[in-house]
C-alpha positions in Angstrom: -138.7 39.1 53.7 -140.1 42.3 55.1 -138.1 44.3 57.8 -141.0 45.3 59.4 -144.3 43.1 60.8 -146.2 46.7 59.5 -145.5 46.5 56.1 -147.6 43.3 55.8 -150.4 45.6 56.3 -153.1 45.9 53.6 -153.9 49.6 54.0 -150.4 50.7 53.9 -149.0 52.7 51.1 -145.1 53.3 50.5 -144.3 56.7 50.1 -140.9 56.8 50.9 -138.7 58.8 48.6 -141.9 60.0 46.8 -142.5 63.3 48.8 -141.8 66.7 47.8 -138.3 67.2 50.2 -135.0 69.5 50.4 -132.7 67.4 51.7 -132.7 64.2 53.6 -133.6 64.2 57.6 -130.2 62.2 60.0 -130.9 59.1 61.0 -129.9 56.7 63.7 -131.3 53.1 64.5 -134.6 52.0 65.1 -133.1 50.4 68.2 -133.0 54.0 69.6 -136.7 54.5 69.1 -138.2 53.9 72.7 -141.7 56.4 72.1 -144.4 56.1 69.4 -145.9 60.0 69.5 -149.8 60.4 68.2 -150.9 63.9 66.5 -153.6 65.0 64.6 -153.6 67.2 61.5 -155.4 70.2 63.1 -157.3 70.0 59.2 -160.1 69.1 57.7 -158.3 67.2 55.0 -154.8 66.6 53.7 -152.8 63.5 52.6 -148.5 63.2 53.5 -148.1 65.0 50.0 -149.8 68.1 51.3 -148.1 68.1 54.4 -144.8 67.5 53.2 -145.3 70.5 50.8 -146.1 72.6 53.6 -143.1 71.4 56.0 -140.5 71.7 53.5 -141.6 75.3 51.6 -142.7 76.8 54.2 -141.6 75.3 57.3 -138.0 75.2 55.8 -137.8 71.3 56.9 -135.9 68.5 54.8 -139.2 66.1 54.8 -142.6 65.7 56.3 -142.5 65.9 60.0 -143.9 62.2 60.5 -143.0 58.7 60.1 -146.5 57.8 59.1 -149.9 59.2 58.0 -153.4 57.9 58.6 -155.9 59.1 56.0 -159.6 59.2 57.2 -160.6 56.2 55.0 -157.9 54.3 57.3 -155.1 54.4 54.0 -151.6 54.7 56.1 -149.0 56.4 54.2 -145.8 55.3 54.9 -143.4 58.5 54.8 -140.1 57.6 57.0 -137.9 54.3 57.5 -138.0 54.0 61.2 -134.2 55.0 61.9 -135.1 58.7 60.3 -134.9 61.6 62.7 -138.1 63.4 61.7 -139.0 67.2 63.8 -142.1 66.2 65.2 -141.4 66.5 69.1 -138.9 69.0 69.4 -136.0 67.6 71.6 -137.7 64.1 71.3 -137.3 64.0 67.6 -134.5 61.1 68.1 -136.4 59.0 70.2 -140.0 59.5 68.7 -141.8 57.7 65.9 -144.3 59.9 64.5 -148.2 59.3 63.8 -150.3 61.7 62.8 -154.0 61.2 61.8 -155.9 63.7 59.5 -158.5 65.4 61.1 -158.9 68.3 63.5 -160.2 66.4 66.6 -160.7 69.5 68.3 -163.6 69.4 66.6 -164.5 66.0 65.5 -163.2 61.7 66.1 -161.0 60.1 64.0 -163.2 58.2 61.4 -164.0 54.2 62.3 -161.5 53.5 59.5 -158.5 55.6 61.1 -159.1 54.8 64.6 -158.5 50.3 63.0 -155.2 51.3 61.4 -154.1 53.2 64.1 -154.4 50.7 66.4 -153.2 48.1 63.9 -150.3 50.1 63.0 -149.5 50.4 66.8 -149.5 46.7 67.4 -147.3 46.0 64.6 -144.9 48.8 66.3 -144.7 47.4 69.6 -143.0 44.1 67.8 -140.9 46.3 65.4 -139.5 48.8 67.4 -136.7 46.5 69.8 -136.3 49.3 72.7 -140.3 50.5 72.7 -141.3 51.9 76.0 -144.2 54.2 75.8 -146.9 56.3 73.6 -147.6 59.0 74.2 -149.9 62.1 72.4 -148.0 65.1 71.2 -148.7 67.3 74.0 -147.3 64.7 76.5 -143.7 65.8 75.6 -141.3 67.8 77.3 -142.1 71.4 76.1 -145.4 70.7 74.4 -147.8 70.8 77.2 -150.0 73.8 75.4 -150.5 71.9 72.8 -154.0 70.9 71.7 -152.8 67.1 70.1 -153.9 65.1 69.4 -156.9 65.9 71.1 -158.7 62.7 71.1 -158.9 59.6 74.0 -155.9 57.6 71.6 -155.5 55.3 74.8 -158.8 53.8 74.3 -158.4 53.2 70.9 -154.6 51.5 71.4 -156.1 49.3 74.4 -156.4 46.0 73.1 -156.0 42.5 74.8 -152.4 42.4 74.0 -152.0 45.7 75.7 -154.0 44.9 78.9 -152.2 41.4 79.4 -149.1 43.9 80.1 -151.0 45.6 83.0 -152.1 43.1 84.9 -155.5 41.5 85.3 -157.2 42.1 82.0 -160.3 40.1 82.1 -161.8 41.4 84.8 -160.9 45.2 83.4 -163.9 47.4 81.7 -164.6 47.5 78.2 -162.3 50.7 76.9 -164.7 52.8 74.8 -163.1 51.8 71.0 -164.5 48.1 72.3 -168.0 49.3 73.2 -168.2 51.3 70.2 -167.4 47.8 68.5 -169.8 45.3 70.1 -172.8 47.7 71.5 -174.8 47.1 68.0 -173.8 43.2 67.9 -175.5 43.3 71.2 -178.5 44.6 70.0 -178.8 42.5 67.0 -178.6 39.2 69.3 -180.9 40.6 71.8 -183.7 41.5 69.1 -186.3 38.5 68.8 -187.7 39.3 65.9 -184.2 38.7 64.4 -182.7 35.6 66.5 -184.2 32.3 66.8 -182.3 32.1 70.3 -181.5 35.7 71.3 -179.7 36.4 74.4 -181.4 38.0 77.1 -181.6 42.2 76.8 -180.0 42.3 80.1 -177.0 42.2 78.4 -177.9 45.2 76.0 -178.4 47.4 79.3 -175.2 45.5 81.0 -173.2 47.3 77.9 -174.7 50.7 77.9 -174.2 51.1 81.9 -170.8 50.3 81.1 -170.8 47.6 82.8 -169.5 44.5 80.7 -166.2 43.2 80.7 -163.1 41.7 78.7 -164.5 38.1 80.2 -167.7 38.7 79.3 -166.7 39.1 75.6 -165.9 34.9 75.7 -169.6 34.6 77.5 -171.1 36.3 74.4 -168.8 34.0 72.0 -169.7 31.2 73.4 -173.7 32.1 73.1 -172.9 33.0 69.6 -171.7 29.3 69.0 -174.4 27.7 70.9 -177.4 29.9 70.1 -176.5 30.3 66.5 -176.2 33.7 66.4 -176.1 35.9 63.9 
């Protein structure tokens, strides 16, 4: 039986143990995790082996600084059991489970691929982590303000309908952007006649590019799919 609801994952890789280190990192439970923190490489490329290299020789670290690493073609590298103390967040470090994406979103979005096992990952946190309280990006701790991470919107991509049942009122809340991003082209595809036998009508295509559609209106559209035949 796995420990974790994450390690059921199909993208994730086990790298525990397998990463250059100089020492081991203290731990104490996972019950004492109450944050998830979100970073970004500030690279272009890079993989937890790379990273590690660099925290450990010349950093002077025991281990990588995070728990997990999302690669850009959504591959999650599992790097820490959740009770490790990584440095990641400074004075946080023992409260904090660490994500960091590769990529320097300064610059650029997470790939399709990483911004799916990010919020899959996240999810599967939520259950795992017994005393989980908040996310937060890196520069949303104490002392880390000036910091440019993770320098992308990770709220929209973490909103999800499990998230927005815990805020209140979810149906009736906007489509978050990682949403639109998702059914904007399946929209078009149903409103195109020359495609659908029954297409729904293109004021829904202009409905979802005013940002104007909401989580209820995603059961409308499923619904048409059924009836209209859809595809």
């Amino acid at each position: 039986m796995m420990p974790y609801s994450f390690e059921s994952l199909s993208q994730l890789k086990n790298l525990r143990g397998k990463l250059p280190h100089d020492g081991w990192q203290p731990k104490n439970s996972k019950n004492d995790k109450t944050d998830i923190a979100i970073h970004h490489s500030l690279t272009k490329e890079g993989d937890a082996h790379s990273f590690s290299r660099h925290h450990v020789f010349t950093n002077g670290w025991p281990e990588i600084a995070y728990h997990f690493v999302i690669l850009k073609d959504g591959t999650i590298q599992y790097c820490h059991d959740l009770s490790v103390i990584s440095y990641h967040v400074g004075n946080s470090n023992n409260i904090a489970v660490g994500i960091c994406l590769v990529g320097d979103f300064r610059e650029e979005e997470p790939t399709k691929e990483q911004k799916r096992s990010l919020k899959e990952l996240h999810d599967c946190l939520m259950k795992d982590m017994p005393s989980y309280k908040r996310t937060r990006g890196h520069n949303e701790f104490p002392g880390y303000e000036w910091k440019e991470c993770p320098s992308f919107d990770y709220r929209a991509v973490l909103r999800s309908v499990k998230s927005a049942v815990k805020e209140g009122d979810w149906m009736s809340e906007k489509l978050d952007k990682g949403t639109k991003e998702v059914w904007q082209p399946v929209i078009e595809r149903w409103t195109d006649e020359e495609k659908q036998r029954n297409p729904i009508s293109k004021a829904w295509l202009e409905r979802i590019e005013n940002d104007e559609l909401e989580y209820k209106d995603i059961i409308r559209l499923l619904g048409h799919e059924r009836l209209r035949g859809l595809k």
